[in-house]
VMD Tcl script that draws the C-alpha trace (Angstrom):
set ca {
  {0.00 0.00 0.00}
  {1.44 3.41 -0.81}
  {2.42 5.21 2.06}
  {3.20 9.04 1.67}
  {4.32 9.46 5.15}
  {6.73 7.30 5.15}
  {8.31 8.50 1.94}
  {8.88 11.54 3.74}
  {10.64 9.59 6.34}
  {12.99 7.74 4.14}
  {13.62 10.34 1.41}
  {15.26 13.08 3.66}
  {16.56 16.24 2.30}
  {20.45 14.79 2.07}
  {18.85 11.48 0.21}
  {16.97 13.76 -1.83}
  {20.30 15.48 -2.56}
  {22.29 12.27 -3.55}
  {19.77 11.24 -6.00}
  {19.56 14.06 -7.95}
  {23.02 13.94 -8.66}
  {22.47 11.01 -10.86}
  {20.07 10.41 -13.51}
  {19.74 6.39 -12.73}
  {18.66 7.04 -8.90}
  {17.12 10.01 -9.72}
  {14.98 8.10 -12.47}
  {14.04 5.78 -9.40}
  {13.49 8.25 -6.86}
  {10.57 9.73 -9.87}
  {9.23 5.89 -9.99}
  {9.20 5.79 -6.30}
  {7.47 9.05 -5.48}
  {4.89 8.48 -8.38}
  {4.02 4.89 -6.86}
  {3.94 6.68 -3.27}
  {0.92 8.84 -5.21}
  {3.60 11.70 -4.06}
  {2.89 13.76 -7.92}
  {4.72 17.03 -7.19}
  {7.98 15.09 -6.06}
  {7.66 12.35 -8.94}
  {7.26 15.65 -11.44}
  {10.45 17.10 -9.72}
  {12.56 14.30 -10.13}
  {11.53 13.04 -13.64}
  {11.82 17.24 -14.56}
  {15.64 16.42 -12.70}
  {16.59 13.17 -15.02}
  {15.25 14.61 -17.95}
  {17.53 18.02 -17.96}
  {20.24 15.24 -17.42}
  {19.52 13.46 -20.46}
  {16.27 10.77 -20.44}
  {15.82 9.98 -23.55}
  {14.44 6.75 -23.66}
  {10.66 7.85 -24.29}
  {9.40 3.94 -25.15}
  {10.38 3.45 -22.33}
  {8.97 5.87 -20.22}
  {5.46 5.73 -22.11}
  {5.69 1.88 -20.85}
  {6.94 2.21 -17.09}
  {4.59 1.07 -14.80}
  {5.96 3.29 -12.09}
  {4.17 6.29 -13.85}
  {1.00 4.21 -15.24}
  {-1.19 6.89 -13.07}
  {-0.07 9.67 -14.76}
  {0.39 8.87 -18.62}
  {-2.85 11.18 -18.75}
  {-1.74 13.74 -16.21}
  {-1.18 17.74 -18.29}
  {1.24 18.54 -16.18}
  {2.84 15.42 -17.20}
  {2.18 15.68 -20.64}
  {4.95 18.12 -21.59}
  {7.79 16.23 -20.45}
  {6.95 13.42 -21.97}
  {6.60 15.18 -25.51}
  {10.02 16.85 -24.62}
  {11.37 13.16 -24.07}
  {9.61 12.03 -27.25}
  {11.00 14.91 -29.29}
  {14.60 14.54 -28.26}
  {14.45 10.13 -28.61}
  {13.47 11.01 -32.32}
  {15.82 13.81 -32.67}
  {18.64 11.07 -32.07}
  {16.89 8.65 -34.28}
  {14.80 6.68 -32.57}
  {11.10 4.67 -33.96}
  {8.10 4.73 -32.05}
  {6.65 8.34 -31.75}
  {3.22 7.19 -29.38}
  {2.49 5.16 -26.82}
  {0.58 2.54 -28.13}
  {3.91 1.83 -31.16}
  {6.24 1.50 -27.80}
  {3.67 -1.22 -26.57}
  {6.07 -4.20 -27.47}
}
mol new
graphics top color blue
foreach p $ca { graphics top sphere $p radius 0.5 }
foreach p [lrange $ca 0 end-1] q [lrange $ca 1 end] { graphics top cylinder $p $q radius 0.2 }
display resetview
């Protein structure tokens, strides 16, 4: 069961710290507040991993971490930034349901 309160516990300011230095940890500290139901801090952190380079929108259309929010507007715009920059660099699969697989 998610438990907000005890995010806050865990995910103290200096943890919160160390894992936005890193896009990996960072990406998990996004998963972990969006499965908490914690949406401000899961925006944060996937707004954090995706200045330091997530580009792996099929991905991130797919991950079941953020499965609440795939229909979210405030979420909208960084997936289409994602999107956008994953077929900059050449990748397939511009929507959601093509990233399916």
């Amino acid at each position: 069961e998610n438990d907000p309160e005890q995010m806050d516990r865990i995910m103290t300011e200096d943890v919160r710290t160390k894992l936005a230095r890193d896009m990996q940890w960072g990406y998990y500290a996004a998963g972990a507040y969006a499965l908490a139901g914690l949406r401000t801090q899961a925006l944060e952190f996937l707004r954090l991993v995706i200045d330091m380079g997530l580009r792996n929108y099929p991905w991130l259309t797919r991950d079941p971490f953020f499965v609440r929010y795939r229909d979210d507007p405030d979420f909208q715009p960084l997936y289409e930034e994602v999107r956008e920059a994953w077929l900059r660099q050449g990748g397939e699969g511009g929507t959601p349901e093509e990233n399916q697989t």
